[in-house]
C-alpha positions in Angstrom: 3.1 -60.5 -73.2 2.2 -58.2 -75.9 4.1 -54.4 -75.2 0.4 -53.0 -74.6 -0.9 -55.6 -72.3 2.7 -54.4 -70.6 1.7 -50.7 -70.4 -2.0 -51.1 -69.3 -0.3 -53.2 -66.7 2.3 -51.1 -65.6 -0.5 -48.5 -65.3 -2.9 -50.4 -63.5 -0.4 -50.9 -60.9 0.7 -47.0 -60.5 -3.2 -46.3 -60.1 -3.1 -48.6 -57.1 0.4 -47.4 -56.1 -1.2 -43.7 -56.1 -4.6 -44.2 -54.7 -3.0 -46.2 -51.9 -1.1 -43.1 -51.0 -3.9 -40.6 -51.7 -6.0 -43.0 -49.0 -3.4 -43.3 -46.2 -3.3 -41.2 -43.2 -0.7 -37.8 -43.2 1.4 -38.7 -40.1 0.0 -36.5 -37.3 1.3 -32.7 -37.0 3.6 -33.1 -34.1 2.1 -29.4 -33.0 -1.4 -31.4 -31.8 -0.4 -34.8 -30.5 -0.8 -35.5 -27.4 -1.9 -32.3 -26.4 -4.0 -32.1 -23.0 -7.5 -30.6 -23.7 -10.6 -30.2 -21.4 -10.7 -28.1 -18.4 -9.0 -27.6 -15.1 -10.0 -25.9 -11.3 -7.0 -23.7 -9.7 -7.4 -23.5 -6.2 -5.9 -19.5 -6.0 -4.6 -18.0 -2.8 -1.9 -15.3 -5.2 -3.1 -12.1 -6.4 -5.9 -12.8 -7.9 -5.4 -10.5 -10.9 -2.0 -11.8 -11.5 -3.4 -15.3 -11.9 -6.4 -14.1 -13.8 -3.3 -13.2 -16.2 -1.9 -16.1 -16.4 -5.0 -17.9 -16.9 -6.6 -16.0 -19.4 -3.2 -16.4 -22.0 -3.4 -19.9 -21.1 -6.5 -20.4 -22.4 -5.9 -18.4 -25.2 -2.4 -20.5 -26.4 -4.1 -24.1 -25.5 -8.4 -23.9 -25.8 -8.0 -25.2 -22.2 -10.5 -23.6 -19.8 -9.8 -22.8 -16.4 -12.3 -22.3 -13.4 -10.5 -20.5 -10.2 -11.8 -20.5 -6.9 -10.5 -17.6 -5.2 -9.3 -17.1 -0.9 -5.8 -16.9 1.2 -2.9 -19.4 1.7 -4.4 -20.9 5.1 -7.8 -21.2 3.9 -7.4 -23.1 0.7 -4.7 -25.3 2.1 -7.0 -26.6 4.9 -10.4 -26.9 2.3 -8.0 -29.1 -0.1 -6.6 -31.0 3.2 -10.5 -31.3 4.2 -11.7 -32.0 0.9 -8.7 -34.9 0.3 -9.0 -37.4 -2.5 -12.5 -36.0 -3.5 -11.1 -32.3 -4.1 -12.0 -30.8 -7.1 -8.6 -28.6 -7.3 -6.6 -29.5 -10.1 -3.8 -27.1 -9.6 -3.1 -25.1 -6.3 -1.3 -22.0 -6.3 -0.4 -19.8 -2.8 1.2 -16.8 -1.8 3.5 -17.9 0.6 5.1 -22.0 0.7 4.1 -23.0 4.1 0.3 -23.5 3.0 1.9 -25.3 0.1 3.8 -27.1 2.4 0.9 -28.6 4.4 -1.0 -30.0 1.4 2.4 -32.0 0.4 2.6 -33.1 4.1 -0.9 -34.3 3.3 0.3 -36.3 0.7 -2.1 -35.2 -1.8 0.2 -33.4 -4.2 1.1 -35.2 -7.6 4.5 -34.0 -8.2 5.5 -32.4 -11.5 6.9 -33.4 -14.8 10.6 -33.1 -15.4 10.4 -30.1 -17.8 8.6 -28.2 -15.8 11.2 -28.6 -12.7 14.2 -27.7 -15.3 12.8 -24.5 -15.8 13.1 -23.3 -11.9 16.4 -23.1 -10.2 16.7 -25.5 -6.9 16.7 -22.0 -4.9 13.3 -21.2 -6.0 11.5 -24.9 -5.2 11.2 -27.9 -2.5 14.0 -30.6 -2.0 11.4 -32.5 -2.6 10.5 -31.4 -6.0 6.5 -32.1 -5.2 5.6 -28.6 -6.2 8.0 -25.7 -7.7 8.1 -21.6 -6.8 6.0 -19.6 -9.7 7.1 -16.3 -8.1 8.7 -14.9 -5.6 8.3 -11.5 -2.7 10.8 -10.1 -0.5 10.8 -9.2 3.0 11.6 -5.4 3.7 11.8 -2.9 6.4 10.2 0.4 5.5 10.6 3.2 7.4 9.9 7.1 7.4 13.4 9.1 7.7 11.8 12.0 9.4 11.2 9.3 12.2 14.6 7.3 11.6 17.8 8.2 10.3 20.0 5.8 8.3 21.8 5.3 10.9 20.1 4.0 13.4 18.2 1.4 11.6 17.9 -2.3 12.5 20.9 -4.4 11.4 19.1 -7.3 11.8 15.4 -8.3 12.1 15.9 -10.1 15.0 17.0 -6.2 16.5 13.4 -5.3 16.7 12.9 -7.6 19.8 14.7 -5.2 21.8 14.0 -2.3 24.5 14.5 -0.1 22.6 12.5 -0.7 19.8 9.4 0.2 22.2 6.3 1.5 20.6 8.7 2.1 17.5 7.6 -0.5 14.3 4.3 -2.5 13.4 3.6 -5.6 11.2 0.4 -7.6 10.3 0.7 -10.8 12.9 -2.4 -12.7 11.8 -1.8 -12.3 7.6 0.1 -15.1 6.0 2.8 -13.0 4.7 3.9 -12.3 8.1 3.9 -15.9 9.5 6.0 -17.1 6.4 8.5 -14.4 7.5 8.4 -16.4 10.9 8.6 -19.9 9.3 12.5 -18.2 8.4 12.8 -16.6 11.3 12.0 -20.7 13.2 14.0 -22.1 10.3 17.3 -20.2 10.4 17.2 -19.6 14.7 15.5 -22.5 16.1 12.7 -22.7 18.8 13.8 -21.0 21.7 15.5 -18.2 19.9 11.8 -17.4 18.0 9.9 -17.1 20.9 12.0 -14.9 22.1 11.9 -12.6 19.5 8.2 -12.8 19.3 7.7 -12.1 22.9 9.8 -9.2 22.1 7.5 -8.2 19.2 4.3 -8.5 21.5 5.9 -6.0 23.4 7.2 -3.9 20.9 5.3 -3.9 17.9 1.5 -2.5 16.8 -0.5 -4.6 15.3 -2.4 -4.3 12.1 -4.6 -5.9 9.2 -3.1 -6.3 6.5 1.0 -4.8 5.1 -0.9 -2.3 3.3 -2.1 -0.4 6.1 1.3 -0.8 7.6 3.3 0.9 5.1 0.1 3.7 5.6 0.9 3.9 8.8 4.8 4.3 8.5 3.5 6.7 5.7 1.7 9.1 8.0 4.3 9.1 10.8 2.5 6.5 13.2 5.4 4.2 13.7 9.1 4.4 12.6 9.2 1.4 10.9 7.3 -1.9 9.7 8.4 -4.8 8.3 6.2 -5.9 4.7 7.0 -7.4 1.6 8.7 -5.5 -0.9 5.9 -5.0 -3.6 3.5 -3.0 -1.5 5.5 0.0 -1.7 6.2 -0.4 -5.4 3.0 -1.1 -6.0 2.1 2.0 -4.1 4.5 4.0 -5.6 3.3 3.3 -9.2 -0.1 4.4 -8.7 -0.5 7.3 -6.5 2.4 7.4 -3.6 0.0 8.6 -1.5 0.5 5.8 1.2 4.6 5.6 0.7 5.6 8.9 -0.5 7.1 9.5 2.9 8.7 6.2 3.1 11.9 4.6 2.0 12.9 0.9 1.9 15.5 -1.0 3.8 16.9 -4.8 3.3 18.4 -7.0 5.8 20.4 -8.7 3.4 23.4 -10.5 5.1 21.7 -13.9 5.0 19.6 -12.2 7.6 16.2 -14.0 8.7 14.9 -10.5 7.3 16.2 -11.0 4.2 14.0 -13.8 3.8 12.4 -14.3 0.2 9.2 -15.8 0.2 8.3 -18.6 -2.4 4.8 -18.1 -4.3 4.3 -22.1 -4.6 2.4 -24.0 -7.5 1.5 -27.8 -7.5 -0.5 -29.9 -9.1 -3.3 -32.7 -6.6 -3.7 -36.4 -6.7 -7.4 -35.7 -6.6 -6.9 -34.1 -10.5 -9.0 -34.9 -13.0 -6.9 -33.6 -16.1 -3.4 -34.0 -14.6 -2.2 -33.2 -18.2 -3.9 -30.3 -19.1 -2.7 -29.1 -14.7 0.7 -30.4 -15.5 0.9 -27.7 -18.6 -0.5 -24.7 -16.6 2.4 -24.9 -14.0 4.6 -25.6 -17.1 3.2 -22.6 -18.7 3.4 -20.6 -16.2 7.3 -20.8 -15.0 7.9 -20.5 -19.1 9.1 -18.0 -20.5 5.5 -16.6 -21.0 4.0 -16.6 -17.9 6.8 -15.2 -15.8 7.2 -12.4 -18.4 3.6 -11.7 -17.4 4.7 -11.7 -14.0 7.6 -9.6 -14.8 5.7 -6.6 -16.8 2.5 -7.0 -14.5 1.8 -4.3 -11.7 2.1 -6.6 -8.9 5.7 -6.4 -8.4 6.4 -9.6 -7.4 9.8 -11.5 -8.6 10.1 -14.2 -11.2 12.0 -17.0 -10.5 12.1 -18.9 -13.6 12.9 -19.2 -17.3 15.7 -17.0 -16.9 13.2 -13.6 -16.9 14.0 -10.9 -15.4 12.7 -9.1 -13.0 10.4 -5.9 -12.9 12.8 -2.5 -14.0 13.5 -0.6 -10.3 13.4 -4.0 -7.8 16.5 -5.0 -6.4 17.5 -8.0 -7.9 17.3 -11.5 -6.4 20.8 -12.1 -6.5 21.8 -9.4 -4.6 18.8 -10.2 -1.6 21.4 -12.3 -0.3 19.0 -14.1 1.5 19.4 -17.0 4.1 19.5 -20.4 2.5 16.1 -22.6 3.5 14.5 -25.0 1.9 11.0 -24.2 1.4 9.8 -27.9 2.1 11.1 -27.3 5.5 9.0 -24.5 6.4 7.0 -24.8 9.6 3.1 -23.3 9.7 2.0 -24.9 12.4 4.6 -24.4 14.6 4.7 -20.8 14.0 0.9 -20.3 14.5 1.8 -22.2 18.2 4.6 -19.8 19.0 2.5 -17.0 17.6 -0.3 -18.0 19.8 1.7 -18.2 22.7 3.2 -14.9 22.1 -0.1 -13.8 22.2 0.3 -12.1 18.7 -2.9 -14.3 17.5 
């Protein structure tokens, strides 16, 4: 073949060569493949400003939209147990584990991907690994020192059961924060040992609505003492300190049922729609991100994954030293039966 019949050829076929590769699909940008999309419902029984928080940078880093329905731990555990397989919860997220721990008794919970259970240590979720801790809240005794010295303070929750404790502390009986503090109290003593203690409280204790108007009423000399979770008074004391200026904090530490450290539980339902795009909130939300949200936030509550640390002035997890329980084992509705019987509800 002539040397110019060569060239045109040779030509020809780079042409092909090069409009082949100008017409062939750019392999995908690993950043956008198989990333969830759509929308997802949260079923919220945490703060609900805390969550808005999360929510709103989790929308803003993946375009995914998120609709929350709003109420406590016991009353969104028993709609998504009513509701079952039809619920249209994608993602429920609580205060306290025991209403966490009914819905996975129910069976409806979905478990969670592996990286999102790397990024929690065991202490902070379920044997069970069907839902993981997104936060965390510590049980406390305040008190008011013109009412109590140092001295004389409880060595152990399990203290304020007796005589002389008369008339001399208060708590919130019917909130969920206070039941979960009996779920440890059940968990660590057994049975027996928790009724007596809550007879003892019946006969001890004042009852109110809610921890904050128990630290107001240690506040303003009412009782000695209460027992709350930690972030009421810090939360107090970073606005005003008009309901805790008077107050000062103590921890049972010890491995005490008082030093018992609530779990803020997150899991994502059978019933979802978009377990993807629920898989990645729980994932971004024990990231790095979303518990450094939690961590610089003004609800004082405790981190428990991603390595973040926790908010400056809280006493730090590690030295807590709480009593060792998993949070799978946690019993609600026993507690509400000894509660009842106690005549604390």
């Amino acid at each position: 073949m002539p040397r110019a019949a060569l060239a045109g050829s040779s030509i020809a076929v780079l042409a092909v060569l090069a409009l082949g590769a100008c017409s062939s699909p750019s392999p995908a940008d690993p950043s956008t493949t198989d990333r969830p999309s759509g929308e997802i419902t949260v079923y919220n029984a945490q703060h609900e400003s805390m969550t808005q928080a999360w929510v709103d940078a989790f929308t803003a880093e993946t375009g995914i939209q998120v609709t929350m329905r709003q109420g406590d731990d016991t009353e969104m555990s028993n709609q998504i147990i009513q509701e079952g397989s039809a619920s249209p919860a994608d993602v429920f997220i609580t205060e306290n584990s025991p209403a966490m721990t009914q819905v996975e008794n129910a069976g409806l919970l979905a478990g969670l991907d592996q990286d999102i259970i790397d990024q929690v240590p065991a202490q902070y979720r379920p044997s069970s690994n069907e839902w993981t801790g997104v936060a965390a809240r510590s049980t406390v005794f305040v008190y008011n020192p013109e009412l109590l010295s140092e001295k004389d303070l409880p060595k152990s929750l399990l203290d304020l059961a007796d005589p002389e404790w008369k008339g001399k502390w208060g708590a919130s009986p019917s909130g969920a924060d206070f039941q979960a503090i009996v779920s440890a109290v059940l968990e660590t003593t057994g049975e027996a040992e928790t009724a007596r203690w809550l007879k003892g409280m019946k006969e001890n204790a004042t009852a109110y609505q809610g921890n904050g108007a128990v630290l107001k009423a240690v506040n303003a000399g009412e009782i000695a003492g209460g027992v709350i979770y930690h972030y009421y008074y810090y939360g107090d004391q970073a606005k005003t300190g008009e309901n805790s200026g008077n107050v000062k904090q103590h921890y049972f530490k010890n491995q005490d049922p008082g030093a018992f450290v609530s779990i803020s539980g997150g899991g994502v339902l059978k019933s979802s729609d978009n377990p993807a795009a629920a898989q990645a909130f729980l994932k971004f939300i024990t990231g790095k991100s979303g518990q450094t949200l939690l961590a610089t936030g003004t609800d004082f509550e405790y981190p428990v994954a991603s390595g973040v640390a926790a908010h400056d002035g809280l006493v730090p997890l590690d030295e807590l030293q709480p009593p060792s329980i998993d949070p799978a084992k946690l019993n609600s509705e026993k507690v509400f039966e000894l509660m009842v019987a106690a005549g604390l509800l």
